[in-house]
C-alpha positions in Angstrom: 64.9 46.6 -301.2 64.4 43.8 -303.7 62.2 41.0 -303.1 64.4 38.5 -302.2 67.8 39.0 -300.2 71.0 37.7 -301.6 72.6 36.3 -298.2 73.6 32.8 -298.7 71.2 30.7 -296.6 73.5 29.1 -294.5 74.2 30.0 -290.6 76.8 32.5 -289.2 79.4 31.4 -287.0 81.8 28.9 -285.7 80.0 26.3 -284.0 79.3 22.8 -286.4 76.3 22.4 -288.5 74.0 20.2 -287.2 71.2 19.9 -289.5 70.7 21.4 -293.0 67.8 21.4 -295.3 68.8 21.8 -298.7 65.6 22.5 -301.8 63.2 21.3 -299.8 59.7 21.1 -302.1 55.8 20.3 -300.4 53.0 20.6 -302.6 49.2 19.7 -301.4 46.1 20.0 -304.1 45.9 23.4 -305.4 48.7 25.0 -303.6 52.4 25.0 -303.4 53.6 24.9 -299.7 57.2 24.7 -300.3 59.4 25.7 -303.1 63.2 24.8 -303.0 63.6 26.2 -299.5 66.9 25.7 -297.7 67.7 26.3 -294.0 70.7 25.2 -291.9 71.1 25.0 -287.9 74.3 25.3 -286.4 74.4 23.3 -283.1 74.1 25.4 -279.4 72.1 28.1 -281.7 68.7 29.4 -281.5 67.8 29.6 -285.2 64.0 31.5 -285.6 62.3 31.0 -288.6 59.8 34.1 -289.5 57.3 35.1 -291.5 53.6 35.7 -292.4 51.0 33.0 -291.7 50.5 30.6 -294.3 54.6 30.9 -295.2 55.8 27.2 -295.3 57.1 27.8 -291.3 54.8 24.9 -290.1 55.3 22.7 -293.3 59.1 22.8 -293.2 59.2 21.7 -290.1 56.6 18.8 -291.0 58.6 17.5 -293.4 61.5 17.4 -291.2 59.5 15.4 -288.2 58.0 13.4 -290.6 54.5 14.5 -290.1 54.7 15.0 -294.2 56.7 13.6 -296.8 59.1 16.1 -299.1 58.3 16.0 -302.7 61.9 17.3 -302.9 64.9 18.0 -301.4 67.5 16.6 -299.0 68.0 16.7 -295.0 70.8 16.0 -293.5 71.4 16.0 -289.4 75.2 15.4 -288.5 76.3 15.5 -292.0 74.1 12.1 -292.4 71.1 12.4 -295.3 68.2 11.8 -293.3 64.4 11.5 -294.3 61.7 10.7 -291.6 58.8 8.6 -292.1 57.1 8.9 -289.0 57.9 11.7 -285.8 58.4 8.3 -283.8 61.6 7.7 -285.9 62.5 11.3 -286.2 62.2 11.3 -281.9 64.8 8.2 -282.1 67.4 10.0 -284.0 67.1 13.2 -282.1 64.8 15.6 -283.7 61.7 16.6 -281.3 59.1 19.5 -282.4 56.7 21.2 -279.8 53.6 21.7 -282.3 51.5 25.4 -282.5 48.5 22.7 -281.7 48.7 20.4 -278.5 47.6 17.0 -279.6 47.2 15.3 -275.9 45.7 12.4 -274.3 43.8 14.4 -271.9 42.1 12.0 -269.9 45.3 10.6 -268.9 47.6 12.3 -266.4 50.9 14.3 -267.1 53.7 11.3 -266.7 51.0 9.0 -268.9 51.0 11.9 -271.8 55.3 12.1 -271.0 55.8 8.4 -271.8 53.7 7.5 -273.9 55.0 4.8 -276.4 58.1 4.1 -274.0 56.8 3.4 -271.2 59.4 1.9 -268.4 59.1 -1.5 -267.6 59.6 -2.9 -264.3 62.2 -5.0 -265.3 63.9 -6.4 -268.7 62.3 -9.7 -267.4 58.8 -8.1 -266.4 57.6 -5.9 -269.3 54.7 -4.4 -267.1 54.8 -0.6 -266.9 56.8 0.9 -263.6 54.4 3.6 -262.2 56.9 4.3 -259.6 60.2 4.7 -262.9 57.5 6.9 -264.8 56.7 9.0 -261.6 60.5 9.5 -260.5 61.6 10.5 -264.4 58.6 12.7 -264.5 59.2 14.4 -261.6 63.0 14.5 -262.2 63.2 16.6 -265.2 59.9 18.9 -264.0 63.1 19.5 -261.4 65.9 20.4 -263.7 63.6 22.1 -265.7 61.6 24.0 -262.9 58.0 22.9 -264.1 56.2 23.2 -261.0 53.2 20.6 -262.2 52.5 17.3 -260.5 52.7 14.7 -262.6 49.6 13.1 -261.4 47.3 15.6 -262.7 44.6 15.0 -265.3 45.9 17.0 -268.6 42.4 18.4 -268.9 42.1 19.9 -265.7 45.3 21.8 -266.7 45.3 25.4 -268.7 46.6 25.7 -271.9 50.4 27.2 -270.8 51.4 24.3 -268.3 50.1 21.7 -270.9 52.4 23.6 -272.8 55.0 23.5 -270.5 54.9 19.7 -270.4 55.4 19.2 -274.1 58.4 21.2 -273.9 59.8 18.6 -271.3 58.4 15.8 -273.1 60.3 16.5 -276.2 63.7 17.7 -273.8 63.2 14.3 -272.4 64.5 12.4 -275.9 67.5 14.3 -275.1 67.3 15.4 -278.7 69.6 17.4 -281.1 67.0 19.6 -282.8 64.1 20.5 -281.1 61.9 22.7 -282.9 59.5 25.2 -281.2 56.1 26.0 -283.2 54.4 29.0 -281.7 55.3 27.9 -278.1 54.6 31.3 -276.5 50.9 31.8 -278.2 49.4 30.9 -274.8 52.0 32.3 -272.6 52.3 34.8 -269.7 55.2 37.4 -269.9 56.6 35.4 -266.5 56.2 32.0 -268.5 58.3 32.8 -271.5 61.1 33.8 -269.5 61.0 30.5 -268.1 61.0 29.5 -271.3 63.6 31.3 -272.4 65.5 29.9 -269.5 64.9 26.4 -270.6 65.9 27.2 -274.7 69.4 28.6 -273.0 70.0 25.9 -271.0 69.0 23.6 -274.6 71.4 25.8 -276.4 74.3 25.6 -273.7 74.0 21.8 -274.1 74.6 22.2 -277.9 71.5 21.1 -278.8 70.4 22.9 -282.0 67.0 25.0 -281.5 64.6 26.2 -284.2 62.0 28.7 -283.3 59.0 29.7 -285.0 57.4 32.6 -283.6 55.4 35.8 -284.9 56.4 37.8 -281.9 59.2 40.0 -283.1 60.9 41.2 -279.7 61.5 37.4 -278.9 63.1 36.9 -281.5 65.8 39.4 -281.9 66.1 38.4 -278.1 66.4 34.8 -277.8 67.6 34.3 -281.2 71.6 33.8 -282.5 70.0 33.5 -286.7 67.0 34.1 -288.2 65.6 32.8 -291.5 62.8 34.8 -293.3 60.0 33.0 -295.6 57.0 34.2 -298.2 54.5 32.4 -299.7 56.4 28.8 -299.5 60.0 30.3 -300.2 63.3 31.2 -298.7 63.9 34.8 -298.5 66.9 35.9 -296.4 68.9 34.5 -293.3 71.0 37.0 -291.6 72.4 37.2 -287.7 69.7 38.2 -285.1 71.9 40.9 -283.9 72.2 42.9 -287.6 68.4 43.3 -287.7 65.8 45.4 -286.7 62.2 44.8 -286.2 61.5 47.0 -288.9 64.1 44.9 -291.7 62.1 41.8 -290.5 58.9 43.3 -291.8 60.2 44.5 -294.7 61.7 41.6 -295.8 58.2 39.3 -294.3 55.7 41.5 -296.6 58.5 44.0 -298.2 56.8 47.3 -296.3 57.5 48.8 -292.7 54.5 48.3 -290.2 52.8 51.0 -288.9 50.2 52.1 -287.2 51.0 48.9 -284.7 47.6 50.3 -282.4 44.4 51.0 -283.6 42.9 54.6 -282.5 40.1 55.0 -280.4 37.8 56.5 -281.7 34.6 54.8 -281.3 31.5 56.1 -279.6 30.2 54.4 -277.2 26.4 53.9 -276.7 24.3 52.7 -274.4 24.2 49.6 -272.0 24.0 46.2 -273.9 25.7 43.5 -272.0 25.0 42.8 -268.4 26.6 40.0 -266.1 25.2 39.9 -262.6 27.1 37.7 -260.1 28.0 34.9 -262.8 29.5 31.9 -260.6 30.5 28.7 -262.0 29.6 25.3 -261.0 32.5 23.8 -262.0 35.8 26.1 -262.1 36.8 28.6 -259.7 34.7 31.4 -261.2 32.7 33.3 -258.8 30.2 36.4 -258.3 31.4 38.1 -261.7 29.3 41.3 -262.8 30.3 43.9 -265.4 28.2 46.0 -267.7 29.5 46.5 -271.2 28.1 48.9 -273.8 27.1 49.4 -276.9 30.1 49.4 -279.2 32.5 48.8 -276.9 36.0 46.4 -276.3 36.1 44.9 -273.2 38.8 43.0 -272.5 39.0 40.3 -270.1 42.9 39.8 -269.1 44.5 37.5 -267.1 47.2 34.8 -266.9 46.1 31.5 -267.7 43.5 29.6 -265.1 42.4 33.1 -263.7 39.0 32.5 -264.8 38.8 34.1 -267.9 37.7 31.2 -270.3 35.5 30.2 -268.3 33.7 33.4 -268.5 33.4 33.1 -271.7 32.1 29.9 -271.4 29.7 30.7 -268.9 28.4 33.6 -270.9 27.8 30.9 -273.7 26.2 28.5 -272.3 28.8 25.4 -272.7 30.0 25.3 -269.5 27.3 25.2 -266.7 26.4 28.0 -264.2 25.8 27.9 -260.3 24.3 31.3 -259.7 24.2 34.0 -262.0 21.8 36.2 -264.7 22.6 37.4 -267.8 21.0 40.7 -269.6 20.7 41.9 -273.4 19.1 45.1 -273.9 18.0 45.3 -270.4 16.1 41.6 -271.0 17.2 38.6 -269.5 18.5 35.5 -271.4 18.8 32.2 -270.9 22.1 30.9 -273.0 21.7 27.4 -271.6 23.3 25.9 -274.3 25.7 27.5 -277.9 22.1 27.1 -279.9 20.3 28.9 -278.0 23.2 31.8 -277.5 23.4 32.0 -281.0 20.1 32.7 -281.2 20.4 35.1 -278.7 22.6 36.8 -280.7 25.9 36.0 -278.9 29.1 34.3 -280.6 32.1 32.9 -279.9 35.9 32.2 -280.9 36.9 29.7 -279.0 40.9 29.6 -278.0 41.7 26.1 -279.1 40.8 25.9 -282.6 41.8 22.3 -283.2 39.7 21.1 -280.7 36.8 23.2 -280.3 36.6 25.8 -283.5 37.5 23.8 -286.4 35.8 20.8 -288.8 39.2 19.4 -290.1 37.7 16.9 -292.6 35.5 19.5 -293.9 36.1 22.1 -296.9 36.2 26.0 -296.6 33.0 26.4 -297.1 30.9 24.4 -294.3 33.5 26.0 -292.1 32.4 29.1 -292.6 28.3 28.6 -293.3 28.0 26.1 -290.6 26.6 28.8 -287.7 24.1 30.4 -289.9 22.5 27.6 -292.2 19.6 28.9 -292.2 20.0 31.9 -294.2 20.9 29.6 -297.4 17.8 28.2 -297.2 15.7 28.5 -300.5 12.7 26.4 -299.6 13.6 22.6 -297.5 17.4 22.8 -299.2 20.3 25.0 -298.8 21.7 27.3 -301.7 25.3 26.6 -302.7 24.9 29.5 -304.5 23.8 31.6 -301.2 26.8 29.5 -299.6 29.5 30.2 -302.0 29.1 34.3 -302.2 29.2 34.2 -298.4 32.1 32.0 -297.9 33.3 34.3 -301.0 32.9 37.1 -298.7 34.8 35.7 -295.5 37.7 35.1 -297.7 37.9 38.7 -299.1 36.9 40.5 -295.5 39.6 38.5 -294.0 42.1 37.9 -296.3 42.5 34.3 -295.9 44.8 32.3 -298.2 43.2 29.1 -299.7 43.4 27.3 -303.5 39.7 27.4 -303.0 36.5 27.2 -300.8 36.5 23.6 -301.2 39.9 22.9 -299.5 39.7 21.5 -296.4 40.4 23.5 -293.3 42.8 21.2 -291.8 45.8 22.0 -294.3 45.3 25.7 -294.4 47.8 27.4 -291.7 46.8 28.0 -288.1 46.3 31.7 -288.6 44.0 31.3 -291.9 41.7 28.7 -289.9 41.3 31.6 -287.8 40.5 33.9 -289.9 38.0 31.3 -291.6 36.0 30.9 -288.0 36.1 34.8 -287.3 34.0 35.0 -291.1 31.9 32.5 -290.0 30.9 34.4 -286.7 30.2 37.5 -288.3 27.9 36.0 -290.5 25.8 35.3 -287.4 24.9 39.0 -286.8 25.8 38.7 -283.4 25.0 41.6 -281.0 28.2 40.0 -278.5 30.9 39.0 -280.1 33.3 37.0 -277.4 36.7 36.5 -278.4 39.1 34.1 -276.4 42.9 35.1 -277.6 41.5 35.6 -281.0 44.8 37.2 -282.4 47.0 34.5 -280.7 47.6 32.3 -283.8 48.3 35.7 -286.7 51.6 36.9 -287.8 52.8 40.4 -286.3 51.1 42.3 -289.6 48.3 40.9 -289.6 47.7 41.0 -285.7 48.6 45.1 -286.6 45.5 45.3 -289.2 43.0 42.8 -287.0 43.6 45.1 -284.1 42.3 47.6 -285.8 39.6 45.9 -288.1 38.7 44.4 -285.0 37.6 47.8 -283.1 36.2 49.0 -287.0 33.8 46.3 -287.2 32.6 46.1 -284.0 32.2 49.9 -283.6 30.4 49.9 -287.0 28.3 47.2 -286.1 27.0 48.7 -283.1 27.2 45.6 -281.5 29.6 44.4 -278.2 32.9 43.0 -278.4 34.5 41.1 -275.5 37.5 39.2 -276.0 40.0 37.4 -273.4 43.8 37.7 -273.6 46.8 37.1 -271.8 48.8 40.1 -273.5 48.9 42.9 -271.6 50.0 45.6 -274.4 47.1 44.1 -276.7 44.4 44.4 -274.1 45.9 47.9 -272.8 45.7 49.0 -277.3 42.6 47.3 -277.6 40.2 47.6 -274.9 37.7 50.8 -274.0 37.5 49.2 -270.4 39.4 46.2 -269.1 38.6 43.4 -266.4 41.5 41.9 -265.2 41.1 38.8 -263.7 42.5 37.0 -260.8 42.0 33.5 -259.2 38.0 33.2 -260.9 37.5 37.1 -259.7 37.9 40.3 -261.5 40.2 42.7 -259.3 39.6 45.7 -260.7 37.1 47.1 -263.3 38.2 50.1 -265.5 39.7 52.0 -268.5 43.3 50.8 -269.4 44.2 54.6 -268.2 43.2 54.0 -265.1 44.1 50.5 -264.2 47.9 51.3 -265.7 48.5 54.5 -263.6 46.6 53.5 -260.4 46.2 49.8 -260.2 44.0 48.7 -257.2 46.1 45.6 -256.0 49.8 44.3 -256.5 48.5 41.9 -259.2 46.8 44.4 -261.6 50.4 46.4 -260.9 52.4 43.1 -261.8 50.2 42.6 -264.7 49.2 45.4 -266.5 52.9 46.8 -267.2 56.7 45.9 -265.7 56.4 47.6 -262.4 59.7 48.9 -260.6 58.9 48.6 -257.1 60.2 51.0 -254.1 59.0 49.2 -251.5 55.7 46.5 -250.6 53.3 49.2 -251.2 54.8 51.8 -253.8 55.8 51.2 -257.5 56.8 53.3 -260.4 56.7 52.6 -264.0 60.2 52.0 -266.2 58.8 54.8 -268.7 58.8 57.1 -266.0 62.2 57.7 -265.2 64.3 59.5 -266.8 68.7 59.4 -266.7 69.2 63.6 -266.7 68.5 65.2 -263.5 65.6 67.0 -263.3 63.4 69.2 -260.6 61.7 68.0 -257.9 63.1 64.4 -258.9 64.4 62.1 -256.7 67.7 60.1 -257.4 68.3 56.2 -257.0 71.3 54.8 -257.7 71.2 50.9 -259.1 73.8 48.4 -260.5 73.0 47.5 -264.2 73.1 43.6 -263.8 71.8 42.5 -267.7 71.7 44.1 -271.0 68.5 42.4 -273.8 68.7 44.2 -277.1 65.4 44.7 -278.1 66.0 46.5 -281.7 66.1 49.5 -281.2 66.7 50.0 -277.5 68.1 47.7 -274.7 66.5 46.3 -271.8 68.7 47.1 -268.8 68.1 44.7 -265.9 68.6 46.7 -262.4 69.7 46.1 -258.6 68.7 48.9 -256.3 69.2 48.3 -252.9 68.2 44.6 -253.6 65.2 45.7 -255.6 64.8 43.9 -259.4 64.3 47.0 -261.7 63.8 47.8 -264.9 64.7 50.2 -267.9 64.6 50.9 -271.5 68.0 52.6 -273.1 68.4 53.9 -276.2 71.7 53.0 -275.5 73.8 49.9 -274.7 75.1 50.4 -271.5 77.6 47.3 -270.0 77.1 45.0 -267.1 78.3 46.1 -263.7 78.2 49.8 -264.5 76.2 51.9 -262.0 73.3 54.5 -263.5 71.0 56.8 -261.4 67.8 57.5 -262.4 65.8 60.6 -261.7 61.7 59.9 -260.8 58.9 62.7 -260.2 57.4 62.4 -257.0 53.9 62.5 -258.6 55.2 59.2 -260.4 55.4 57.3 -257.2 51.8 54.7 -257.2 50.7 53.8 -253.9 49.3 50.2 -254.4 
């Protein structure tokens, strides 16, 4: 395959184009973002744009809100040239984006953070702002949209996915043309994105024209009608969703095939390192945690968002404050009152929002990276650039992160090379724990592939303990030696991913650790384990196939049995409103 495709970037079908992007350039100091790139959107589509981080994906989009300015190029939306100084005039003529990083007035409540900049007045003679208006249009669209969030509450006191949830309704509220999703299922619970998914088809059904950035392959050849492929600033291909594979998108992201998508395990596991005895929190609802992790070990803490597994983290860390609670390294106890004192302690931490709580924007590469461990470029009362630079050096290599230079600032790198910049700067700690909060989230599908696995290398060659939160179940099933899943500030079950997946202790580690096709309240099968050819000492259950997802290579069959919601992986299509029957083992009945 060469290493550009030759399909004319333009979309496929009949509907009218509704915006097009024609040799769009970006350049910042020392790099070239954007080089003649072209896209076009065909209204009531769902056009994704893919490829690795540090593509031009984010940038593109940019310099369509108006968050940058094109060097080059020409937009047009409704066949009228366009060119946005500000996102408060691209908002006005119908172009809304959902950013990758949430930029919120958290101290003010949801409708506050909806409205802000048009607020409702109480009248045309009265320009004071109409709580009441502002409460009724809030909760109005929550309603259409099914957003189950009052719009009363303080942002802050929200997690991450419904804060997310609310800037998707704030940008459907301009009633837009475009609206362009950046990342928007990073943070997101299987359950969440298909009300997500819900919303973008009721968007598309509407006409409006959707863009969707997103590393995660199976939603896009899912939710997608086009997709347009970028590298390193430039267009590559656009083709229809439903002509590729996951396997053509990779080749034509990083022109090889992905393999090797989860790392083996095959660590040893030493002694006893990490012990957390009754951990409670004094200000979320975390309570009488313990768990003992070892010496070159994953844990995994997995959850859905607001289950209490931040805040463990956090807890652990010392920057959020404990109630009750004692925490042991190598059999001592330690303090961690405070991140200086952790860090001394040996313990560091990748915090999920990078924005707000990992990055220095204003500052280069380099003091990015050095910042934790200043004290080992000491020579004498002043620190060593020299010292400095090899290690910053180093972090590049080890992670592979694309910069001009050390001495670029951190803010216009990509959100998946500012993570890889803060995981270097960790490691150069020496930590003994190493706690990870959806430390993947931000990377492209390859590179998620190889930090899986460097990931499990490192720490297992390090000897040291690796913990890390996430709200994907395959990646903590792949990942983990043991896993805690966590449940309303609680962990419900304790145990290797083996385990928890074939005998889950309660309904919510069933629900969560895999799709879980349920006979009655108390017993449950896996999809994986049924099988369509009749076998011995199987039992037979007839369903009604009721929807058909491609997924690539196989098709997600959606299931009625007896008024149960099933479902099942085909390798091939089979049509709505035929009946199947599928033959399951007795032994692969779980009692729950």
């Amino acid at each position: 395959m060469s290493m550009k495709d030759t399909t004319n970037a333009t979309g496929s079908g009949n509907q009218p184009v509704l915006l097009r992007m024609e040799g769009i350039c970006k350049s910042f100091p020392g790099v070239k973002a954007l080089d003649n790139v072209s896209l076009t959107v065909r209204a009531g589509t769902v056009h994704a744009l893919m490829g690795e981080n540090g593509a031009g994906k984010s940038t593109l989009m940019k310099c369509l809100f108006g968050v940058y300015n094109k060097d080059a190029g020409h937009i047009y939306l409704d066949g009228k040239e366009v060119s946005f100084k500000t996102s408060k005039e691209a908002l006005e003529n119908g172009v809304a984006m959902v950013h990758q990083e949430l930029n919120q007035a958290l101290k003010r409540n949801v409708m506050d953070n909806m409205w802000l900049g048009r607020f409702p007045k109480i009248s045309k003679w009265c320009p004071l702002t109409s709580e009441s208006k502002m409460y009724e249009a809030t909760k109005k669209l929550f309603d259409e949209l099914d957003v189950n969030v009052d719009p009363k509450t303080v942002m802050s006191t929200m997690p991450v996915s419904q804060r997310q949830m609310v800037e998707i309704a704030k940008a459907v509220s301009y009633n837009s043309k475009v609206i362009v999703f950046d990342e928007p299922t990073s943070s997101l619970t299987e359950e969440e994105v298909e009300h997500l998914f819900r919303i973008i088809n009721m968007l598309r059904d509407r006409g409006c024209g959707i863009i969707y950035i997103s590393h995660k392959m199976k939603e896009i050849l899912r939710i997608s009608d086009d997709v347009t492929i970028m590298r390193d600033g430039q267009w590559i291909a656009t083709k229809p969703a439903k002509d590729l594979t996951m396997n053509e998108i990779i080749k034509l992201m990083v022109g090889r095939e992905l393999t090797n998508l989860y790392p083996e395990k095959d660590n040893v596991v030493g002694e006893p390192l990490l012990e957390v005895k009754g951990l409670t929190a004094a200000y979320s609802k975390l309570r009488d945690v313990s768990f003992v992790a070892k010496k070159g070990e994953v844990l995994g803490i997995a959850g859905l968002d607001g289950s209490g597994r931040t805040e463990l983290l956090e807890n652990i860390f010392g920057i959020a404050t404990r109630k009750e609670g004692e925490i042991y390294l190598h059999g001592k106890r330690v303090m961690n009152r405070n991140a200086r004192e952790s860090i001394k302690n040996k313990f560091a931490l990748l915090t999920e929002e990078r924005r707000a709580t990992g990055i220095f924007g204003i500052r280069d590469i380099q003091a990015n990276t050095t910042i934790s461990s200043f004290k080992r470029y000491k020579v004498g009362p002043f620190l060593s650039d020299k010292k400095m630079s090899e290690a910053t050096e180093w972090g590049i290599k080890a992670m592979r992160t694309k910069t001009p230079s050390q001495r670029t600032q951190i803010r216009s790198l990509s959100g998946g090379n500012q993570q890889k910049v803060i995981l270097a700067r960790w490691l150069l700690t020496e930590p003994e724990v190493l706690l990870l909060d959806e430390p993947l989230s931000a990377l492209d599908a390859l590179l998620r592939e190889e930090m899986r696995s460097e990931l499990r290398t490192l720490i297992t060659k390090l000897g040291i303990t690796g913990v890390f939160v996430t709200h994907d179940q395959i990646e903590a099933m792949s990942m983990s030696d043991a896993i805690a899943v966590c449940h309303a500030g609680k962990i419900e079950q304790y145990d290797t991913p083996e385990k928890i997946y074939s005998h889950p202790a309660t309904e919510f580690v069933a629900r969560f650790v895999g799709s879980s096709n349920w006979l009655d309240q108390n017993h449950l099968f896996r999809p994986e384990q049924a099988q369509t050819v009749p076998a011995e000492q199987a039992e037979k259950y007839d369903a009604d196939v009721t929807a058909v997802q491609f997924l690539g290579s196989s098709y997600q069959l959606q299931l009625n049995h007896n008024g149960q919601d099933w479902t099942y992986i085909s390798p091939r299509r089979v049509s709505v409103g035929e009946k199947i029957s599928l033959y399951l083992p007795r032994s692969a009945i779980v009692a729950v």
